[in-house]
N, C-alpha and C positions, 0 to 999 in steps of 0.2 A: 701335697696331692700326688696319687702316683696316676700320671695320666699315661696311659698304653695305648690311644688313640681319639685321630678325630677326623671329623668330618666337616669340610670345610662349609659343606652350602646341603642345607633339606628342608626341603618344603613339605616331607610328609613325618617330621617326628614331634614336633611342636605346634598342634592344631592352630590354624589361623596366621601363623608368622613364618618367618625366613628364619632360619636357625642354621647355626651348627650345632655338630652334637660333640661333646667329648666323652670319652671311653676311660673309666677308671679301672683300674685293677684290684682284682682279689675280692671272691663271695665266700659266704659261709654255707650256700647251699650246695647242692649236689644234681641239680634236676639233671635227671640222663638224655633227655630232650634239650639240654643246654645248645647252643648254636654258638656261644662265646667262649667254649671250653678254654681255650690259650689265656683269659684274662681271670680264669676261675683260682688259682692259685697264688701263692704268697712271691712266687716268682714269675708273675706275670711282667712282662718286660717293657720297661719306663719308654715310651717314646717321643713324649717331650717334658719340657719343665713348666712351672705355671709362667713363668715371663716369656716364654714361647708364644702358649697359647692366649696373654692377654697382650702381646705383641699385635697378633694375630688379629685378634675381637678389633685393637685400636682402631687396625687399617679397615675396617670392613663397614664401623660404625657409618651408620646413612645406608647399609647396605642389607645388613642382617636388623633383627630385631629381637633375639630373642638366642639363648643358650639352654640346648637339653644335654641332661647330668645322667649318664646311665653308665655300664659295667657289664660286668660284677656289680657289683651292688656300691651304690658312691656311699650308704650312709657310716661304712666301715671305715673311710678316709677319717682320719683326727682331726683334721686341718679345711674338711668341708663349707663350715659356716666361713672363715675367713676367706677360702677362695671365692667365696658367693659374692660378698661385700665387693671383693676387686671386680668382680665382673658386673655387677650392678651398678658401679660406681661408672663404669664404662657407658651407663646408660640400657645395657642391655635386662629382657625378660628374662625369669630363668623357671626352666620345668626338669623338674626331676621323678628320671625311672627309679623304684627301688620293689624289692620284694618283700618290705613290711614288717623286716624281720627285727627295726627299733624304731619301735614308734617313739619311744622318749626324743630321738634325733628329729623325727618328721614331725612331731608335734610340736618342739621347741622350734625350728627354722619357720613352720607356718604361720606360729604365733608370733614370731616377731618381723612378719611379713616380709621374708628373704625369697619365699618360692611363690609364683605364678599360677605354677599348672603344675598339678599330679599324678603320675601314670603307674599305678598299684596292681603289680600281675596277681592275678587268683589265680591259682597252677589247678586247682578243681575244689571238689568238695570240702568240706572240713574233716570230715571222715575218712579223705585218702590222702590225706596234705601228705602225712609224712613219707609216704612210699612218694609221692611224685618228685618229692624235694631233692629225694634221696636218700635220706637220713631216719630210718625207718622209729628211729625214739625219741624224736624230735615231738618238744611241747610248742605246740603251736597257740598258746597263750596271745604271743605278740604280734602274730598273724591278725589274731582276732579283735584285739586292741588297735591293729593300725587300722583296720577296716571302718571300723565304730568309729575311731577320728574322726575318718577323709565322710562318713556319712552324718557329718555333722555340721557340713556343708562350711567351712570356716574358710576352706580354699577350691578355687574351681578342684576338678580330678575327674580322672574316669581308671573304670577296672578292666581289667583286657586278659585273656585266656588265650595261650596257644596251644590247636590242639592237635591232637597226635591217633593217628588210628590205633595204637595199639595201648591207647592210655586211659581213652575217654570214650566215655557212650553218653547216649540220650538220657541216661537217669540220674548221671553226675550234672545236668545241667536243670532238672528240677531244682536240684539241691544245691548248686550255685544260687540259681535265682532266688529261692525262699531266705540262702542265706544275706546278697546282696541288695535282698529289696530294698526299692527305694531310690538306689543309684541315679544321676542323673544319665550317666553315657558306659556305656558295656559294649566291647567290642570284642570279636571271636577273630583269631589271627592263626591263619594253618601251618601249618607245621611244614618247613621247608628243609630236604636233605641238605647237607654241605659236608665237605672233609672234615670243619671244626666242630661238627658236635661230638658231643662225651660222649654218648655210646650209641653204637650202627644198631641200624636195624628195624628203623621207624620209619614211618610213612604219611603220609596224609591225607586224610580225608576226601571224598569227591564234597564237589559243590553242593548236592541234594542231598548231602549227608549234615553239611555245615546249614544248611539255612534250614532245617530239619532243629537242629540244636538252639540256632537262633532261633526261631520261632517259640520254643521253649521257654525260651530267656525271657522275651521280649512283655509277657503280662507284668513283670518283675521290674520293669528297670524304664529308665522316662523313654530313654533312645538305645537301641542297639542297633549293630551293622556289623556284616562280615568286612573287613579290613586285610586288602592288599587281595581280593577275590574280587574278579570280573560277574556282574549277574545284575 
């Protein structure tokens, strides 16, 4: 596992439980809205080892209850399902971010009941995947396979969109919904400046603009909510 970061205590990445989160290195997307740019490449830089981090889990058991797996994207790690086991073995949950891009990994781990919770970013439409990702020839085949999984209800999940004023409008989220219907939890997450995203120049939305989009959604999906927005 090439872990690049972690986070020793959160209460808001793993709905309902104490968590840590660890941070794997290396995606195959390119979204320019990225916020983790440093962990997007093959040389994103190792900063612990797995006997670190289940060091870590040991001493905390009774304390944490649960480990979220995000990146870059963790289903790229070779050695995934094996770090799951050690950390499960520890007693702990585990939920895993990915962006859906191998469902074969997230269908096999779910079926053999290694993941808890599922957290599947929809970056927008299906009609504009490929320019958001980055990757403008990108077959988004396995986008659309992961989606049909996780709505197959075999494991909790929810979908979540961060959005970006200069990405997203009101008629990309018709088209989210009709594509996600059914969902049980859909969350809208705004898009926040930092030094580490891949490329400047983005902004975010006002509050009446997001629950404008939410209210969109929401015929579509059991529950939505803007996330990490006061209202």
């Amino acid at each position: 596992m090439k872990i690049c970061g972690l986070q020793k205590t959160t209460l808001l990445d793993f709905p309902g439980h104490v968590a840590a989160t660890i941070f794997t290195g290396g995606c195959n997307f390119r979204c320019p809205f990225c916020h983790n740019s440093d962990l997007l490449g093959s040389d994103a830089e190792v900063q612990y080892t797995e006997e670190d981090v289940l060091k870590f889990l040991a001493k905390r058991k009774g304390i944490l209850e649960g480990v979220a797996i995000t990146g870059g994207e963790p289903t790229l790690q070779p050695d995934l399902r094996e770090f799951i086991l050690r950390v499960r073995e520890l007693g702990f949950r585990i939920k895993l971010d990915t962006n859906g891009s191998r469902p074969d990994v997230l269908r096999s781990l779910c079926e053999e009941g290694l993941i808890d919770y599922v957290a599947m970013d929809i970056k927008t439409c299906k009609e504009r995947y490929p320019e958001l990702i980055g990757i403008p020839s990108a077959n988004i085949g396995s986008i659309l396979e992961s989606v049909d999984f996780l709505k197959q209800g075999s494991v909790p999940y929810e979908f979540r969109t961060t959005v970006v004023k200069e990405l997203h409008e009101a008629e990309d989220f018709v088209r989210i919904g009709e594509w996600i219907s059914g969902c049980p939890n859909y969350y809208l997450q705004n898009y926040v400046d930092s030094e580490n995203v891949l490329v400047s120049g983005f902004s975010s939305h006002t509050k009446e603009e997001l629950l404008l989009f939410l209210e969109t959604v929401k015929p579509y999906v059991g529950h939505a909510e803007l996330r990490g927005v006061d209202y």
